[in-house]
Structure formats: structure tokens, C-alpha cells
VOVOPA-586508 format. One record per residue: residue in three letters; chain; x, y, z of N, C-alpha, C in turn; residue number from 1. Coordinates in steps of 0.02 Angstrom, whole numbers, plus 32768, in hexadecimal, padded with zeros to 4 digits. Layout:
% residues N
<residuo ALA, cadena A, n_x X, n_y Y, n_z Z, ca_x X, ca_y Y, ca_z Z, c_x X, c_y Y, c_z Z, num NUM>
...
This chain:
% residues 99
<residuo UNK, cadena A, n_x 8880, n_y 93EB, n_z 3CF7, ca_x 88B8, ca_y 93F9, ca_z 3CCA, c_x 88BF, c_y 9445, c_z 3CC3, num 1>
<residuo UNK, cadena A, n_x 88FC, n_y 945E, n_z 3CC1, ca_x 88FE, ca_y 94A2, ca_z 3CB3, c_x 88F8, c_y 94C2, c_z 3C72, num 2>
<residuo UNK, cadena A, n_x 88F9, n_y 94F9, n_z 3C5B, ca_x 88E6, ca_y 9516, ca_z 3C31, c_x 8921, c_y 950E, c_z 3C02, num 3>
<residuo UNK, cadena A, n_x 8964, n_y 951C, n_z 3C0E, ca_x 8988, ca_y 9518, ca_z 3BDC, c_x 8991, c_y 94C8, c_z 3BC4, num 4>
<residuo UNK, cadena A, n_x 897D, n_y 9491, n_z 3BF1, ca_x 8990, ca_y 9448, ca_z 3BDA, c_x 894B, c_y 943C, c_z 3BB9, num 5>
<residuo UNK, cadena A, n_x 891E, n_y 9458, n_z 3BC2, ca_x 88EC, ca_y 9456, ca_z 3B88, c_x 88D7, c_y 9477, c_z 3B53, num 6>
<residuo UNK, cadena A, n_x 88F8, n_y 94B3, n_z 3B48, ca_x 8923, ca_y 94DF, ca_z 3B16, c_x 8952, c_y 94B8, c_z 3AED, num 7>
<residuo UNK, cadena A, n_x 8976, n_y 948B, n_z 3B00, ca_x 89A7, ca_y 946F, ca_z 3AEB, c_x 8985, c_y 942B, c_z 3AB2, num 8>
<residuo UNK, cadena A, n_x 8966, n_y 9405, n_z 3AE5, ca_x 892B, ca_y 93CB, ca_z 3AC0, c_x 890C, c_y 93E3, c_z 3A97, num 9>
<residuo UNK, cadena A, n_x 88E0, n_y 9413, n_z 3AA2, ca_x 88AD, ca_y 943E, ca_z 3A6D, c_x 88EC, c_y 944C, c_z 3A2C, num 10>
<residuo UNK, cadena A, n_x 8911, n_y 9458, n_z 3A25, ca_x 8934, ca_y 9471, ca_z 39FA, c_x 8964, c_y 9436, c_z 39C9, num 11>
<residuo UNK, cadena A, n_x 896D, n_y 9422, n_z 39FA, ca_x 8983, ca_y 93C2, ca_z 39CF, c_x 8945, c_y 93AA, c_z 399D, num 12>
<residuo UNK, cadena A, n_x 8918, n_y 93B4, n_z 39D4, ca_x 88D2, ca_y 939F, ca_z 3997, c_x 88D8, c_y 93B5, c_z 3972, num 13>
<residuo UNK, cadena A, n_x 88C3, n_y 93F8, n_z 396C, ca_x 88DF, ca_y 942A, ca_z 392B, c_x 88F9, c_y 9419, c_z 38F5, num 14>
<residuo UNK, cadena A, n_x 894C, n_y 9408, n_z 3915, ca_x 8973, ca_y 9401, ca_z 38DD, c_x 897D, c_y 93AF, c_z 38BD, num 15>
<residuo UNK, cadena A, n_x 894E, n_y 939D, n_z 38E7, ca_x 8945, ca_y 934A, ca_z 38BB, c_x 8913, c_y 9350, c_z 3890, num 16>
<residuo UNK, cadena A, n_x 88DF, n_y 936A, n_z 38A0, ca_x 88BC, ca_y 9387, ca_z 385F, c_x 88DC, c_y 93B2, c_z 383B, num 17>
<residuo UNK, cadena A, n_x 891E, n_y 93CF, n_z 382D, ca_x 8914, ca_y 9401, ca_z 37F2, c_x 8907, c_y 9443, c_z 3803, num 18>
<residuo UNK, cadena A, n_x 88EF, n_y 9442, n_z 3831, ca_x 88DA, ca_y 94A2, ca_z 384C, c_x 891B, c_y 94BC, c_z 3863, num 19>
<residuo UNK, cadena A, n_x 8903, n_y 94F4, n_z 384B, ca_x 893E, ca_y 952D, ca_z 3879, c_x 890F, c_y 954A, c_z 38AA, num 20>
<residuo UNK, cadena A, n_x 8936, n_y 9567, n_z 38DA, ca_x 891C, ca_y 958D, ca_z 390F, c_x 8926, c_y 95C9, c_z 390F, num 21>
<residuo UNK, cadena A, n_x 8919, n_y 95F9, n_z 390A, ca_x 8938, ca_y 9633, ca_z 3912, c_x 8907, c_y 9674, c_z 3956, num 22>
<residuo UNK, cadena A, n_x 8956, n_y 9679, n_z 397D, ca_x 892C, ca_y 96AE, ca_z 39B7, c_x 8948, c_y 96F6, c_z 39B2, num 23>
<residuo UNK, cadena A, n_x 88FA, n_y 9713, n_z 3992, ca_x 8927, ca_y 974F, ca_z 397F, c_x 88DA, c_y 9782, c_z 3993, num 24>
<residuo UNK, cadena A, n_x 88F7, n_y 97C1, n_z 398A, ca_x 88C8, ca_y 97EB, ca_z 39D0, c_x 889C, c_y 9805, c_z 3999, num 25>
<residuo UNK, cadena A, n_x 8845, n_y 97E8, n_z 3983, ca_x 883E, ca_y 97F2, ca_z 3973, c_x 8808, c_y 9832, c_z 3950, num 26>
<residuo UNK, cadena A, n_x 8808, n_y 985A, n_z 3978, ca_x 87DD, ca_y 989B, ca_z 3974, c_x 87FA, c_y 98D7, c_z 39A4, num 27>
<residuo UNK, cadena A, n_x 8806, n_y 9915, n_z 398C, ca_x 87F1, ca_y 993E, ca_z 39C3, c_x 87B9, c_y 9948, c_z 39F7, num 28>
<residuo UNK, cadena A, n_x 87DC, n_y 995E, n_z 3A3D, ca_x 87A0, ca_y 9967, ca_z 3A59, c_x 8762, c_y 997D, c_z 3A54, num 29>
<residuo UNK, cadena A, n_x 8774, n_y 99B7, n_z 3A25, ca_x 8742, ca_y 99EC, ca_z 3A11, c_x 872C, c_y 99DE, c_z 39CB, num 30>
<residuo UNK, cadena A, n_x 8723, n_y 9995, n_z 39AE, ca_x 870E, ca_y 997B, ca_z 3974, c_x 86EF, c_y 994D, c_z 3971, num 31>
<residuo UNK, cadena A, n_x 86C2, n_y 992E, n_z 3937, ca_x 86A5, ca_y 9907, ca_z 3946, c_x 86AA, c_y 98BB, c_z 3982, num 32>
<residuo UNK, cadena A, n_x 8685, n_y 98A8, n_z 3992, ca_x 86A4, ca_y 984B, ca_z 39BC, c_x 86C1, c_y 982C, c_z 398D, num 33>
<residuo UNK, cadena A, n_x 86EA, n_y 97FB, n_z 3990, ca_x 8703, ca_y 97CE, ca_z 3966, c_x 870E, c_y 9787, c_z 3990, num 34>
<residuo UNK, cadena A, n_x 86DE, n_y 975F, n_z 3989, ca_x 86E6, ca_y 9724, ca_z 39B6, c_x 872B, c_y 96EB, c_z 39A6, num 35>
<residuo UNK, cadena A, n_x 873B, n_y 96FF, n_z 3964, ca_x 876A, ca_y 96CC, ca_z 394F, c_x 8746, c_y 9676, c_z 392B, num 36>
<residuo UNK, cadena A, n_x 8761, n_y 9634, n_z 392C, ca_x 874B, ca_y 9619, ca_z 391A, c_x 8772, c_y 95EA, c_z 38E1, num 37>
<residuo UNK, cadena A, n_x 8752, n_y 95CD, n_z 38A9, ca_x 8760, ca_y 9595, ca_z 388B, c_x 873A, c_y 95C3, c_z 3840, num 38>
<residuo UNK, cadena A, n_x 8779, n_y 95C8, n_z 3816, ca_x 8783, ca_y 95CE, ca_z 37D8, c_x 87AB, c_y 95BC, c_z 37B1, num 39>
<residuo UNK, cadena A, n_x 8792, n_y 95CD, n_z 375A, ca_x 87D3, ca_y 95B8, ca_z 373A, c_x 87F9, c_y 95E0, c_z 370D, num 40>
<residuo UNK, cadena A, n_x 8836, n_y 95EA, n_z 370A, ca_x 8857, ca_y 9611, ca_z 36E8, c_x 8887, c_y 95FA, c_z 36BB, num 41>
<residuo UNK, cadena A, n_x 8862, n_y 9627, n_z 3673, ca_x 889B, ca_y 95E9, ca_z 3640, c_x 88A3, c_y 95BA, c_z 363A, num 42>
<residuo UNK, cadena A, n_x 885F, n_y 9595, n_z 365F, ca_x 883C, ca_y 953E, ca_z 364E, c_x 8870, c_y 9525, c_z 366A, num 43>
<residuo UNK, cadena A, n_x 8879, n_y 9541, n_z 36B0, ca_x 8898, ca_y 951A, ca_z 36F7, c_x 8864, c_y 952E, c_z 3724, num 44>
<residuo UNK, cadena A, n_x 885C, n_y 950D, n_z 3764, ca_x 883F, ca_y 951C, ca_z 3784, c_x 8874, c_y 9541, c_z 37D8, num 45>
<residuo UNK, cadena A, n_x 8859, n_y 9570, n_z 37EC, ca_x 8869, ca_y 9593, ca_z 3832, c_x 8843, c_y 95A8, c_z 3856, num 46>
<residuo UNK, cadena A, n_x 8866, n_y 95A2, n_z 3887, ca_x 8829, ca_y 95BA, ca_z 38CD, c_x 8841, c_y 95F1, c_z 38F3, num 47>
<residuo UNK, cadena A, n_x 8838, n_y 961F, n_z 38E3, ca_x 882D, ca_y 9660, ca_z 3903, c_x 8819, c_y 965B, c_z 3966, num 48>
<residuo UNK, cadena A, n_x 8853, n_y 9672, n_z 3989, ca_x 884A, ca_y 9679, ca_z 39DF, c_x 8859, c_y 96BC, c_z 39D5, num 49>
<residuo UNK, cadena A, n_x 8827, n_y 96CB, n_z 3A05, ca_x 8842, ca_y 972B, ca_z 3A25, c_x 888A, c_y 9716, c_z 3A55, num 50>
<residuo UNK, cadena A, n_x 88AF, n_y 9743, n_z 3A40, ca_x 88D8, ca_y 9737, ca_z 3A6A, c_x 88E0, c_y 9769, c_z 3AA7, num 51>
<residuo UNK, cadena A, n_x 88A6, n_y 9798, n_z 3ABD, ca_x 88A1, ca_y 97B4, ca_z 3AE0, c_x 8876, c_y 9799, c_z 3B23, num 52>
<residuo UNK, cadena A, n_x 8851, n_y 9756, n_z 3B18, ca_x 881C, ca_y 9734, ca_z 3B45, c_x 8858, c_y 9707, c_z 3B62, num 53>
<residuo UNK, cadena A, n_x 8835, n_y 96FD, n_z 3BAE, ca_x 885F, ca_y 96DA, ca_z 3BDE, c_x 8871, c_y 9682, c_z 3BCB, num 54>
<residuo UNK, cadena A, n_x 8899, n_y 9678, n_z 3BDD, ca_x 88A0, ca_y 963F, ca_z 3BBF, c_x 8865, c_y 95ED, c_z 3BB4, num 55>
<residuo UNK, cadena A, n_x 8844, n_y 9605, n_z 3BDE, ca_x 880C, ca_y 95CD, ca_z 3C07, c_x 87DE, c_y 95E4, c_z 3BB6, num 56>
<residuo UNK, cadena A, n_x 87D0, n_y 9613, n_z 3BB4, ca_x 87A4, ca_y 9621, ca_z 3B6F, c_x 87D1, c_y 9623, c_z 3B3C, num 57>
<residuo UNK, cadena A, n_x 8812, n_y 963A, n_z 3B2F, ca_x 8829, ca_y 960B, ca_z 3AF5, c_x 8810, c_y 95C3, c_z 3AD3, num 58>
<residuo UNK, cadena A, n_x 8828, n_y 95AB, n_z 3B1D, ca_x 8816, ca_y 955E, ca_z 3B1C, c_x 87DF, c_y 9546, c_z 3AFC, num 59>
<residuo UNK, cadena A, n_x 87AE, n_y 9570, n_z 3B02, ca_x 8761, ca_y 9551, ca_z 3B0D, c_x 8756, c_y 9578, c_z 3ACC, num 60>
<residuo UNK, cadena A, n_x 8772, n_y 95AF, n_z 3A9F, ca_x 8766, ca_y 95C0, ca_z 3A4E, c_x 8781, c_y 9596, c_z 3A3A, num 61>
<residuo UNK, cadena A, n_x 87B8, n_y 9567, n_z 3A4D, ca_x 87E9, ca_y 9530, ca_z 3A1D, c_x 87AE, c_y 950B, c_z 3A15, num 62>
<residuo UNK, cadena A, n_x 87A7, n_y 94EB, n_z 3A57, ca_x 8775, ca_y 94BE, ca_z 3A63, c_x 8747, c_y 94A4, c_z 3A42, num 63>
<residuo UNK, cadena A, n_x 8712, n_y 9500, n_z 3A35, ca_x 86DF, ca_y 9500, ca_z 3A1A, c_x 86EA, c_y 94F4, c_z 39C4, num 64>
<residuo UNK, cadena A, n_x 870B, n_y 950F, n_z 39A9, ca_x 872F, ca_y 9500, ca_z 3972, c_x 8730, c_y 94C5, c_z 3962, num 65>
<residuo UNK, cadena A, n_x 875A, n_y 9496, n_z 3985, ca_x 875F, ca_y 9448, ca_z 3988, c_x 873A, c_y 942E, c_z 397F, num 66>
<residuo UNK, cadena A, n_x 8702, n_y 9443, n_z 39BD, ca_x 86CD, ca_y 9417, ca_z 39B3, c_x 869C, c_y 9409, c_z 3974, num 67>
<residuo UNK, cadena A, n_x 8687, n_y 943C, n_z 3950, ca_x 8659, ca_y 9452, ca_z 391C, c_x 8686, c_y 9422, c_z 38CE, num 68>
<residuo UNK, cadena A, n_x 86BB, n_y 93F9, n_z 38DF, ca_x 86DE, ca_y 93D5, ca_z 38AD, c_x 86D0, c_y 938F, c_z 38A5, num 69>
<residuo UNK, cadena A, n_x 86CC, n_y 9363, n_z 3874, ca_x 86BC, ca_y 932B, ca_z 386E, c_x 86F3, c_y 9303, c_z 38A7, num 70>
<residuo UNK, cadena A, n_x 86F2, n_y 92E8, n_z 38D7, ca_x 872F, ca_y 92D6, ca_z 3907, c_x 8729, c_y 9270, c_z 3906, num 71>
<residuo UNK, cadena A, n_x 86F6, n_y 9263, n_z 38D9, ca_x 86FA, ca_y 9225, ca_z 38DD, c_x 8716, c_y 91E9, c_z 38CF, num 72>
<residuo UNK, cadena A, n_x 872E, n_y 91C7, n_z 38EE, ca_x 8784, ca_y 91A5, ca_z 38CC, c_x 87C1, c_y 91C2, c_z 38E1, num 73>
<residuo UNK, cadena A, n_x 87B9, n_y 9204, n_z 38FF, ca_x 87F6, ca_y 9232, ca_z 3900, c_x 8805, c_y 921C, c_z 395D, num 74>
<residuo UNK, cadena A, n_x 8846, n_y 9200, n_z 3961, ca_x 884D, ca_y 91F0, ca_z 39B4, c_x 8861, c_y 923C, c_z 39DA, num 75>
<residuo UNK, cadena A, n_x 8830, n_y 922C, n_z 3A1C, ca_x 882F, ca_y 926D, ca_z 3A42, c_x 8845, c_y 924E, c_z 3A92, num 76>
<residuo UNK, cadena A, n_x 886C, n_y 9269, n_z 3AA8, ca_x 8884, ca_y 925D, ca_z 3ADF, c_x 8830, c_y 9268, c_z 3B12, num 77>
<residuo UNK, cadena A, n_x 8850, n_y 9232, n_z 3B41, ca_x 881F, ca_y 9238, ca_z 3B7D, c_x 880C, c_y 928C, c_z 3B8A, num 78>
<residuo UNK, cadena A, n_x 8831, n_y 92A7, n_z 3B99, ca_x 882D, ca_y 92EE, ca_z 3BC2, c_x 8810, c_y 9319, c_z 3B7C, num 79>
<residuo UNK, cadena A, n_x 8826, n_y 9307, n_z 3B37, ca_x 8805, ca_y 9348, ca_z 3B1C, c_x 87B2, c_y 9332, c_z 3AFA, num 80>
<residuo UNK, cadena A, n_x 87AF, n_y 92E6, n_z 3AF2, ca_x 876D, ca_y 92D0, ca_z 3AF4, c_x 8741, c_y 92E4, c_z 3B24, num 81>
<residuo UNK, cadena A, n_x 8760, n_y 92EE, n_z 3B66, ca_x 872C, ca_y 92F6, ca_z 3BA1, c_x 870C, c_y 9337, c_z 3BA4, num 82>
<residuo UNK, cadena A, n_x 8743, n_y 936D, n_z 3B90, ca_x 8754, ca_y 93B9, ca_z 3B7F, c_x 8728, c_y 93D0, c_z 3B4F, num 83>
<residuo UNK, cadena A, n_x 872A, n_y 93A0, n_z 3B07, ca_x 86F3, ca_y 93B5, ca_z 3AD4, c_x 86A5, c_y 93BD, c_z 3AEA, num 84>
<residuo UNK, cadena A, n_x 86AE, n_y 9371, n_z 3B0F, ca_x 8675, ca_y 9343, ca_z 3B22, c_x 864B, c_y 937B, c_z 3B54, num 85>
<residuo UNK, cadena A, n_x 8664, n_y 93A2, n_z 3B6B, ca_x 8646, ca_y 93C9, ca_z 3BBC, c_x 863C, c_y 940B, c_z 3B8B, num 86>
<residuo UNK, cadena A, n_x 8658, n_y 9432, n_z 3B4E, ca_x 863E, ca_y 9469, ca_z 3B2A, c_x 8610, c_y 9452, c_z 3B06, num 87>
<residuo UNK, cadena A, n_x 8603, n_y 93FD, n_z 3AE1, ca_x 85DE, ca_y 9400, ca_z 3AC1, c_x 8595, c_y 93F5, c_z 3AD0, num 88>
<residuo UNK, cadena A, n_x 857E, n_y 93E6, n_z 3B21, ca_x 8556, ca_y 93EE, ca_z 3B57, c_x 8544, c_y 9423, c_z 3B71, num 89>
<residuo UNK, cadena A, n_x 8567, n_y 945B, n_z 3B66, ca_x 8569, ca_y 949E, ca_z 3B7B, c_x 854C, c_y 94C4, c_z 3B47, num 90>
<residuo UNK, cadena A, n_x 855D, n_y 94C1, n_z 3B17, ca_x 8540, ca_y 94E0, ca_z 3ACD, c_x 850B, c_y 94C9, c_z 3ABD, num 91>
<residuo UNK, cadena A, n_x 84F6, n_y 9485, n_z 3AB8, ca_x 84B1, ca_y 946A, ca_z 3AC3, c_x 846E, c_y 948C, c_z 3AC7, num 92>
<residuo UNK, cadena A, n_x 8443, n_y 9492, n_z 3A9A, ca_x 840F, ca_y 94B8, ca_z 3AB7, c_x 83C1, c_y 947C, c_z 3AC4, num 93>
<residuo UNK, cadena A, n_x 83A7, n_y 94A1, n_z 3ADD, ca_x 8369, ca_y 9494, ca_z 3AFA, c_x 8353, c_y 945D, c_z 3AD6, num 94>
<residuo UNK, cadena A, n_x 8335, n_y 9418, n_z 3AEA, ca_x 831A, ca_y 93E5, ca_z 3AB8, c_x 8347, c_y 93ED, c_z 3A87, num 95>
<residuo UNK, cadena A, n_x 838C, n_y 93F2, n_z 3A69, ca_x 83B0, ca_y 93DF, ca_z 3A47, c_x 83D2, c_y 937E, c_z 3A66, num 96>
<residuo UNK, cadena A, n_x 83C0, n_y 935A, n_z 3A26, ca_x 83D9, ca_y 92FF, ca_z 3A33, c_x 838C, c_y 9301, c_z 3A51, num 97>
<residuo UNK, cadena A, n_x 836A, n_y 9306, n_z 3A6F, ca_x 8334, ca_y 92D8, ca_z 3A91, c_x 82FE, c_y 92A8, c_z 3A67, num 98>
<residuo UNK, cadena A, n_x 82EA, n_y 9285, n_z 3A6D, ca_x 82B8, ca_y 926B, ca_z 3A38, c_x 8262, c_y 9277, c_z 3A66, num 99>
């Protein structure tokens, strides 16, 4: 799937939960990092994308965002379940789930 049709999904999720998205550039170069992310403002919640990172990592801050949310009960299309499903394997650390 390409980046903007999963830009597009990622962002439906979003707004079925209630989130706003907002891609907005967020640091100077010459200033601290600012990874962006999942906050709340004025007891809403938003998710902060650099809007200076290529779209493939857009994707994958929405993503990451997404994922870290209670999503259970909440219907997720094939493609963005699979999408969560492959960051949340990736983020995974060491003996994290094993018994």
C-alpha cells in the first residue's frame, strides 16, 4: 500500500476516535528534537506529525501514536491492523510477551 492511502486510513482512525491530527513542522533545525506524538490539549486529545519527515515516517508517528491507544472493540481495516500489527513487533523489546 502506498504511503498516502495509508496516510489516509491512519487518519480515518483518528478521526473515529476523536483525535485531531495535526502536521505541523515541529522544531527548528538548530533546536531542540521534537519527535511529535499523542497529547492532550484542552482535554482533547492530538497527535502531533513533523511535517518535515518523509511521508513513510509520517505514517509510522501516526501509527505509533495509534498504536499506544486502547483499540479494542474499535474496527480496523485489514491493511491498518496489519500496519499497527508490524510497528507493534518492531517496537517490541527483548523478552517483552514471553512467559
Amino acid at each position: 500500500m502506498d504511503d498516502k492511502r495509508l496516510w489516509f486510513l491512519l487518519s480515518e482512525l483518528a478521526a473515529r476516535l476523536d483525535i485531531e491530527v495535526r502536521v505541523e513542522p515541529l522544531a527548528a533545525e538548530d533546536e531542540y528534537a521534537v519527535r511529535g506524538g499523542l497529547c492532550w490539549l484542552r482535554g482533547r486529545p492530538v497527535i502531533f506529525v513533523e511535517r518535515r519527515q518523509e511521508p513513510s515516517q509520517r505514517c509510522r508517528q501516526l501509527g505509533l501514536a495509534l498504536q499506544g491507544l486502547a483499540l479494542e472493540g474499535v474496527y480496523l481495516r485489514p491493511a491498518v491492523r496489519e500496519y499497527l500489527d508490524g510497528l507493534a513487533s518492531e517496537t517490541a523489546r527483548p523478552g517483552e510477551g514471553e512467559d
